[in-house]
C-alpha positions in Angstrom: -18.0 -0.4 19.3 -18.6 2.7 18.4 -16.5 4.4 15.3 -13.3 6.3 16.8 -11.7 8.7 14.8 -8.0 9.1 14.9 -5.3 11.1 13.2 -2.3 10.0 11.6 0.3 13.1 11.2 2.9 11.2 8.1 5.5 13.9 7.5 8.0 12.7 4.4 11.3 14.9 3.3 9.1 16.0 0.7 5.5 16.7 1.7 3.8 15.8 4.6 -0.7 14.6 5.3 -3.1 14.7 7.8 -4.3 11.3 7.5 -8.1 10.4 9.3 -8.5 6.5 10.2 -12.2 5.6 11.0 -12.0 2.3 13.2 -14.9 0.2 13.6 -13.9 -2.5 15.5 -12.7 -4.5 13.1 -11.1 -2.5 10.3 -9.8 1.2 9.7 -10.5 3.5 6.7 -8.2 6.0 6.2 -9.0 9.2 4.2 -6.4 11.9 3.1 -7.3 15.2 5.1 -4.8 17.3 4.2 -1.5 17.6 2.6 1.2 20.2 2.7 4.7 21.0 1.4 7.3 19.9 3.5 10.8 20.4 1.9 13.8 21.8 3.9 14.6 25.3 3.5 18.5 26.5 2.8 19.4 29.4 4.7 22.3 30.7 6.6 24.3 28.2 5.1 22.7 25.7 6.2 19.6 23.6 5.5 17.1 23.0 8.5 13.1 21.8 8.5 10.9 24.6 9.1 9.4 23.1 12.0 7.0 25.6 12.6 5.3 25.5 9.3 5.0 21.7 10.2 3.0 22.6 13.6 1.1 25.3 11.6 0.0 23.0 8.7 -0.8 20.4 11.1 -3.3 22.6 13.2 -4.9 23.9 10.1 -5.3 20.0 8.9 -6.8 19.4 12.3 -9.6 21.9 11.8 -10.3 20.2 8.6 -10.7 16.9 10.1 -12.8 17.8 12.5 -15.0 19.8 10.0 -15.0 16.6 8.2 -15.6 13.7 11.1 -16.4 15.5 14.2 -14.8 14.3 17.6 -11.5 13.3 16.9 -10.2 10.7 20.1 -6.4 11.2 19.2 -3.5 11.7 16.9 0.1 10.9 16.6 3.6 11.9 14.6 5.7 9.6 12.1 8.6 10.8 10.2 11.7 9.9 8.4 14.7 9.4 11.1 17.7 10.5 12.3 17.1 14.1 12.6 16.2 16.3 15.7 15.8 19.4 17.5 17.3 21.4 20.9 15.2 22.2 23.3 16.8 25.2 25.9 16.1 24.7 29.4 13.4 26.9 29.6 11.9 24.5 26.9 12.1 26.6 23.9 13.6 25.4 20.7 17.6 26.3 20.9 18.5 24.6 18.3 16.6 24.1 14.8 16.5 20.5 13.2 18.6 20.2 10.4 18.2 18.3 7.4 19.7 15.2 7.1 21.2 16.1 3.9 22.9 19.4 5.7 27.0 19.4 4.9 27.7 20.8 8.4 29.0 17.5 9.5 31.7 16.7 6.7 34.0 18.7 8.5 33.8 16.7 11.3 33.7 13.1 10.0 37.3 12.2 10.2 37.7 13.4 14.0 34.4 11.6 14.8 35.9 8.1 13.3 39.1 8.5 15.4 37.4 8.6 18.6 34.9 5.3 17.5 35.7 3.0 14.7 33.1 2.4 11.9 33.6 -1.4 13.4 32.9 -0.7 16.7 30.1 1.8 16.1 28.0 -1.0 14.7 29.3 -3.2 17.9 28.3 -0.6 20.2 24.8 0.3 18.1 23.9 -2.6 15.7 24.5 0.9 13.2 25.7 1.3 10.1 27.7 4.1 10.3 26.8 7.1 7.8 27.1 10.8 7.7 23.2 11.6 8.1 23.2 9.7 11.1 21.9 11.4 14.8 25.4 10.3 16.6 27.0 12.1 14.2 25.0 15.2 13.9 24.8 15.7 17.1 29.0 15.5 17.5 29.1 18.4 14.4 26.7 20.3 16.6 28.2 19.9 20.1 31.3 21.1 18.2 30.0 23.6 16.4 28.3 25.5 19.4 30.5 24.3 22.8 27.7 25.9 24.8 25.0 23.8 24.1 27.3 21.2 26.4 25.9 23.2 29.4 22.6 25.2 27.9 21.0 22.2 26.0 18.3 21.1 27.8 16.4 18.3 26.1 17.3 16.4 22.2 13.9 15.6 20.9 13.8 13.5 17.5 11.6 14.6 14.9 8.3 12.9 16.0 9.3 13.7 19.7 9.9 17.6 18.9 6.6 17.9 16.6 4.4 16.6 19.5 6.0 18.3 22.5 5.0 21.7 20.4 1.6 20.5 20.1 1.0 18.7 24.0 3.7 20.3 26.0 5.2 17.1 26.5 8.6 15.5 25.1 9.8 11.7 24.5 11.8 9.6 22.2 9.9 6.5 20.7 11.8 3.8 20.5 11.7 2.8 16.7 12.7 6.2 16.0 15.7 6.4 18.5 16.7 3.1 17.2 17.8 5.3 13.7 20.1 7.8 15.9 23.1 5.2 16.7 22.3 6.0 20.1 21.3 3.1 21.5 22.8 -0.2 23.1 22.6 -3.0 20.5 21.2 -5.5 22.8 18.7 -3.2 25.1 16.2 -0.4 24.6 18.7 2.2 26.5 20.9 5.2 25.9 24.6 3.9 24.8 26.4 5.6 27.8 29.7 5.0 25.8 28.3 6.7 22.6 26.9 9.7 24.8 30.1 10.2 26.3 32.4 9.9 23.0 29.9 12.6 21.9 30.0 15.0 24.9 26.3 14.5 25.4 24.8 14.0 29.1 22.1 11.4 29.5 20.0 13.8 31.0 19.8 16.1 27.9 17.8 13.1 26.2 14.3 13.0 26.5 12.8 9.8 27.9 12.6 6.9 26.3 8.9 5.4 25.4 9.2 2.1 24.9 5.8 0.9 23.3 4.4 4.1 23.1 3.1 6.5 25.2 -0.3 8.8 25.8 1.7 12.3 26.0 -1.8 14.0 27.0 -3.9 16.3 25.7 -3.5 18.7 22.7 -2.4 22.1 24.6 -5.5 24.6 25.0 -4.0 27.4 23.5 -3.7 25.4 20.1 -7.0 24.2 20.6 -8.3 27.5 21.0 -6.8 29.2 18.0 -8.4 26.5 15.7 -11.3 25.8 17.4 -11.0 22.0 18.2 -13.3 20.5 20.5 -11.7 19.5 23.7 -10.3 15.6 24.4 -8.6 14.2 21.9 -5.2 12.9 23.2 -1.6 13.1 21.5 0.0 10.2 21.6 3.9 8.8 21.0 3.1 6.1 18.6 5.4 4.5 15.9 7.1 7.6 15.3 9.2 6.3 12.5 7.6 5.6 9.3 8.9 1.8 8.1 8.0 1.1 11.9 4.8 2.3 11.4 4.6 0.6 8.3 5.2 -2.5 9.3 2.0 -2.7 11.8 0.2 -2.3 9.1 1.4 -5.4 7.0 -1.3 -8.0 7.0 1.3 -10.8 8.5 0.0 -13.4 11.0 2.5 -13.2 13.7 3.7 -16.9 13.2 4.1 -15.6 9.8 6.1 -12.4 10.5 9.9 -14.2 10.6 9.4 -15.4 7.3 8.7 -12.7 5.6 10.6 -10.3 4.0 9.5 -6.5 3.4 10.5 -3.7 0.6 9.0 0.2 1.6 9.0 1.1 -1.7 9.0 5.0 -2.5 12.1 7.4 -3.6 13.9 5.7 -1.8 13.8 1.5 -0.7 14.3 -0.4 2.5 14.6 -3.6 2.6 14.7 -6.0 5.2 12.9 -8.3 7.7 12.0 -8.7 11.4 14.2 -10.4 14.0 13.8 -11.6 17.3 17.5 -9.4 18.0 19.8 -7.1 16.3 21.8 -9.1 14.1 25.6 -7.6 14.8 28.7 -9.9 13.2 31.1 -9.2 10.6 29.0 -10.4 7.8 26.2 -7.8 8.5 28.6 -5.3 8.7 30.2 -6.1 5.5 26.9 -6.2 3.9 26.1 -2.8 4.7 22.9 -4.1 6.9 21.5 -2.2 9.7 19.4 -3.0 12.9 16.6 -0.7 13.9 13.6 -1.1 16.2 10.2 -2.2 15.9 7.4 -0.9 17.7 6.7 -3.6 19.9 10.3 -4.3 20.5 11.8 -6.2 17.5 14.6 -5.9 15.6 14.2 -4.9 11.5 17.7 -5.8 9.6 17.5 -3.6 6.9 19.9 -1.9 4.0 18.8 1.5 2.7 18.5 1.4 -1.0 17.9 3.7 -3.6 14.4 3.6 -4.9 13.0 5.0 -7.6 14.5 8.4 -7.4 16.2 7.4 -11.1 12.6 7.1 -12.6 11.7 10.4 -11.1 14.7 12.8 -12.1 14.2 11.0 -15.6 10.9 12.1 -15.4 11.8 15.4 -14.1 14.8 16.3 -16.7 12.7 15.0 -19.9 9.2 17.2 -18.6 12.2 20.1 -18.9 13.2 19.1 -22.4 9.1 19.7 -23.4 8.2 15.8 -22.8 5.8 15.9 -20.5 5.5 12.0 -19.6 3.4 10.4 -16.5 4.9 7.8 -14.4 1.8 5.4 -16.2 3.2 6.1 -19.6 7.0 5.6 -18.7 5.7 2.4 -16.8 3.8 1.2 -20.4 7.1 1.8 -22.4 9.2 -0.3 -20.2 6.8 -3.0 -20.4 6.5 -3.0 -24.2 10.3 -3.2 -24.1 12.2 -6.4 -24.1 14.1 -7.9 -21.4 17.1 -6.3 -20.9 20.5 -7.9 -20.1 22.2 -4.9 -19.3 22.0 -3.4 -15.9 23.3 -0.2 -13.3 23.7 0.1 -9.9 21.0 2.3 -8.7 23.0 3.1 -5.5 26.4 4.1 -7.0 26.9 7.1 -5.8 27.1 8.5 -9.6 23.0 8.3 -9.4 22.4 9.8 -5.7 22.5 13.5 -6.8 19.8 15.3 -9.4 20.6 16.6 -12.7 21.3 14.6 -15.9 20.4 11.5 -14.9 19.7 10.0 -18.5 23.4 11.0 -19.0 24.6 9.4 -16.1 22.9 6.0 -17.1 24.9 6.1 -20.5 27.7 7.1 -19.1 27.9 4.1 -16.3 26.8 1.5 -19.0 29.8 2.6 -21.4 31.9 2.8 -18.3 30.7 -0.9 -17.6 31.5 -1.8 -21.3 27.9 -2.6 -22.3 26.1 -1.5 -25.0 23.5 1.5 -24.9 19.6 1.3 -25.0 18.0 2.4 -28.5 14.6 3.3 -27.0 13.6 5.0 -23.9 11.3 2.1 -22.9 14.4 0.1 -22.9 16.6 2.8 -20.9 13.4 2.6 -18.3 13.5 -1.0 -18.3 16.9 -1.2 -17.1 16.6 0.8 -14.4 13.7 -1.3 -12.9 15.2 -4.7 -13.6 18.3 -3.5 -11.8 16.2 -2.3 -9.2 14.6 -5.7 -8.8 17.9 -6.6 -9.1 19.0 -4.7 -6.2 16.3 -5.9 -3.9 17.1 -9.6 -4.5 20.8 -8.6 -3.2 19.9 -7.3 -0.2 17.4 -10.4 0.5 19.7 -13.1 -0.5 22.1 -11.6 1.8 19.3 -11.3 4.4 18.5 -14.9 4.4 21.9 -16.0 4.2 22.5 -14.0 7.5 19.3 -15.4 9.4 18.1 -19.1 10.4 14.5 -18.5 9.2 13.6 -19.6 5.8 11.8 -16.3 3.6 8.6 -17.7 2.0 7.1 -14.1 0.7 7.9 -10.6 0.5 5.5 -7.6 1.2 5.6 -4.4 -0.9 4.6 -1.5 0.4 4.1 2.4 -0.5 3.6 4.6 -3.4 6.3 2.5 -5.3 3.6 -0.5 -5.6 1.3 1.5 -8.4 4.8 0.7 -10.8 2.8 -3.0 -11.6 6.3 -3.7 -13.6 8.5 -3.2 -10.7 6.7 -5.5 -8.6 6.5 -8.4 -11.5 9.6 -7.9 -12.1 10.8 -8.2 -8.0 8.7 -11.6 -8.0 10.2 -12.8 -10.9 13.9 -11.5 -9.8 12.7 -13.6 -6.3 11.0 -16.1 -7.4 8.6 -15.8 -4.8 5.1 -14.3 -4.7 4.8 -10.3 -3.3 2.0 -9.6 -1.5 1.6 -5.6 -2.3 0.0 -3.3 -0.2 -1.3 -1.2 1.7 0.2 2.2 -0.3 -0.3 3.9 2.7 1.2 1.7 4.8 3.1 4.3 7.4 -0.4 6.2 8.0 -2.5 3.0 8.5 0.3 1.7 10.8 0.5 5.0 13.1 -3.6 4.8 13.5 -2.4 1.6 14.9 -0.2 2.0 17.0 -2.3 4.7 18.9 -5.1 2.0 19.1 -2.2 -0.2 20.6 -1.6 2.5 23.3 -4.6 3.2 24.7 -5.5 -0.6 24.7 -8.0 -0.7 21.9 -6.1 -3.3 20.4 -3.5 -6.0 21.2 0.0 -5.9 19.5 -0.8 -8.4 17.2 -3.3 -5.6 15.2 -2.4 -8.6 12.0 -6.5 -9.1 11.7 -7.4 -5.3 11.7 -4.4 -4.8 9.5 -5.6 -7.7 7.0 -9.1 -6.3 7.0 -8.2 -2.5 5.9 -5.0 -3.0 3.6 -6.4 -5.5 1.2 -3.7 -7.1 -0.1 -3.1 -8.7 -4.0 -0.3 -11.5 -4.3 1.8 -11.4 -7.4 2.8 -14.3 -8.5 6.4 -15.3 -10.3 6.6 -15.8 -14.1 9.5 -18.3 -15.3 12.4 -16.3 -15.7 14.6 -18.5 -18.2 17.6 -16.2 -17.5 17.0 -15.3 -14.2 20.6 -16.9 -12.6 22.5 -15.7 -15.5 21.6 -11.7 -14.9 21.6 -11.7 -11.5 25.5 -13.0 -11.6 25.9 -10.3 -14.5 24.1 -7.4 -12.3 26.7 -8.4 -9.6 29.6 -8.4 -11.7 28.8 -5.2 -13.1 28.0 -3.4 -9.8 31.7 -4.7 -8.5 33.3 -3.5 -11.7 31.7 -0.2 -11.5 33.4 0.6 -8.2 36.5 1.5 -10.0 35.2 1.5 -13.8 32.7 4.4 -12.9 33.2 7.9 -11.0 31.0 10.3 -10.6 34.0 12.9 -10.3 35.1 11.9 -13.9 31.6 12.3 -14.9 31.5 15.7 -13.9 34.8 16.7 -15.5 33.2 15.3 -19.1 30.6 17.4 -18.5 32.5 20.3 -17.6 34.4 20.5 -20.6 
């Protein structure tokens, strides 16, 4: 066949690229067109995505493609989930998306639990429930502005809102309306009883596209101003990013429920594919969550942190005049020795910027253990803890599952750290196939070759060919029982032993 060119759009909460896949026939080579700032602005009090900077970056990044490649065939949106715009009736944006990290709904969290439990919110959504979540965003809102009850005319999430302002046309994917709580747990459909707790009429959704959906052409007037040659198609593919991701994992499908995965970045999900959402008490006391996948399946994940630690302790020491690459801090963990003192990257102590060395020896002494004499060893504790962290989640993944795990795939920009993924294999003691860094754009070229029949669902052959894979093998870890129980003795201590308010009172004084 002859060589398609497509566009993947991958916006993060940080930046966001114009991504170009060349496909072949039998593989896809992607090439970085463009990328852009993409960080939410504070203003009025509150913190919202400037959504039309996204559309404007993403025309210009257009125009560069095209001066690249020539005819582009199509293009699609992935983002992060949960948030979302409001559309007025007239089909003008009524409401701006808000940032996930926006306060607005802390006001409004303990009237939200009275009308649905925590408990039964996961019954109701296979959900975890959390204050970034869509259900409850959209609660604040409908409280905050009583009209939009009668003047809101269509919810569009994220992907949904960014292609309706380029096409004219408006849906929900389903992997990324599986992130809004929003959904029935055991059916791709609008939770009636959710909508309704809310004050939210089913017809102030837009539709659901389940398996995609060609949306149509890029609107003329866009076209126009950046002078784009007609024809090339917008289309709803896997419009959140680990969904996306995970078409691009080069996984046989017999292979697939075996297999555990780890979107390594800032932040970490972890989890692996199920035939259906996973919804008992032991899920929900693990603090796992079901979304979608794009051709219909269930991902039981847990949200992790990542290695935000690595970067604010990169950040903080650049502003004390050490200007350190994440190469060099990698090379000094290494060269330290094992450590048998741990944190838990996901206490709450860690999750906001600013002193985050401090923090770390403030949660060991907390923890009674003793403090790291080099910064290598500081480093290396945060990524054995981190490995640490993701054998947690996966033990308590296979424990909840019938399927035996024989592998785990590690994907994203969290895969150049060579130590963090030796030291996840040896934490495992299973091989990790890394790869493909850009897992989310390959997987969103995908999924647009899925929906206009190009390819099959099972893209596993395609995916194999263009991500190229490396396996890392386990070393013998002598100790390996002994720190894991003392990781998870430590993390339970630390919820009463360590407070990030007490921390902040030390460093008040």
């Amino acid at each position: 066949m002859a060589t398609e060119n497509l566009i993947a759009v991958d916006l993060g909460a940080s930046s966001g690229r114009v991504m170009s896949g060349q496909f072949n026939g039998k593989r896809i080579t992607l090439k970085e067109q463009f990328r852009f700032s993409n960080l939410p602005v504070q203003v009025t009090g509150g913190l919202y995505w400037d959504y039309m900077k996204i559309v404007q970056e993403i025309k210009y990044g257009l125009s560069i493609a095209q001066n690249d490649l020539g005819e582009l065939a199509s293009m699609s949106i992935d983002t992060w989930g949960v948030d979302y715009g409001v559309l007025s009736q007239r089909g003008e944006v009524l409401l701006a998306p808000h940032s996930y990290r926006d306060t607005r709904v802390q006001a409004y969290t303990d009237a939200f639990t009275q009308r649905i439990t925590p408990r039964n919110m996961f019954q109701l959504t296979g959900q975890q429930p959390a204050d970034i979540n869509t259900n409850l965003q959209l609660y604040a809102d409908w409280q905050r502005y009583p009209f939009l009850a009668d003047q809101a005319g269509t919810i569009l999430l994220m992907p949904g809102l960014v292609s309706y302002l380029l096409s004219g046309v408006g849906v929900n994917e389903f992997s990324i309306a599986s992130t809004t709580g929003l959904l029935t747990s055991d059916a791709p459909s609008w939770n009636r009883a959710v909508l309704d707790m809310i004050g939210i009429k089913p017809s102030q959704l837009a539709d659901l596209a389940y398996g995609g959906a060609v949306l149509g052409e890029l609107l003329p007037a866009i076209r126009d101003e950046v002078h784009l040659r007609p024809g090339m198609k917008v289309i709803a593919g896997a419009g959140h990013d680990t969904a996306a991701a995970l078409l691009a994992l080069p996984i046989p499908p017999r292979e697939r429920w075996r297999t555990a995965f780890i979107s390594c970045g800032t932040w970490s999900i972890v989890g692996r594919e199920t035939e259906a959402p996973i919804i008992n008490d032991a899920a929900y006391a693990a603090g796992l969550t079901n979304e979608g996948c794009f051709d219909g399946h269930n991902r039981l994940l847990k949200n992790i942190t990542g290695l935000w630690i690595i970067q604010e302790l990169q950040r903080e020491w650049s502003f004390q005049g050490e200007m350190i690459d994440f190469g060099a801090m990698t090379d000094e963990a290494r060269a330290a020795r094992t450590q048998d003192r741990f944190i838990d990257p996901s206490h709450p102590l860690f999750s906001t910027p600013g002193r985050m060395e401090e923090k770390i020896r403030f949660f060991l002494t907390a923890t009674g253990q003793s403090l790291p004499r080099s910064r290598g060893a500081l480093l290396r504790i945060v990524l054995q803890s981190l490995a640490l962290s993701y054998k947690q989640v996966i033990t308590q993944l296979q424990a909840l599952t019938s399927e035996p795990m024989d592998s785990v795939h590690m994907f994203g920009g969290g895969i150049q750290n060579g130590l963090l993924v030796q030291l996840t294999a040896d934490a495992l003691g299973l091989p990790v196939v890394t790869g493909p860094i850009e897992a989310s754009a390959l997987g969103n070229i995908i999924s647009q070759l899925i929906v206009t029949g190009v390819l099959t669902s099972d893209a596993s052959e395609v995916a194999t060919a263009s991500a190229q894979p490396t396996t890392v093998a386990p070393t013998s870890e002598k100790n390996g029982a002994a720190h894991f129980q003392k990781f998870q003795d430590i993390q339970a201590l630390a919820k009463t032993a360590v407070s990030a308010t007490v921390f902040d009172q030390q460093q008040a004084e």
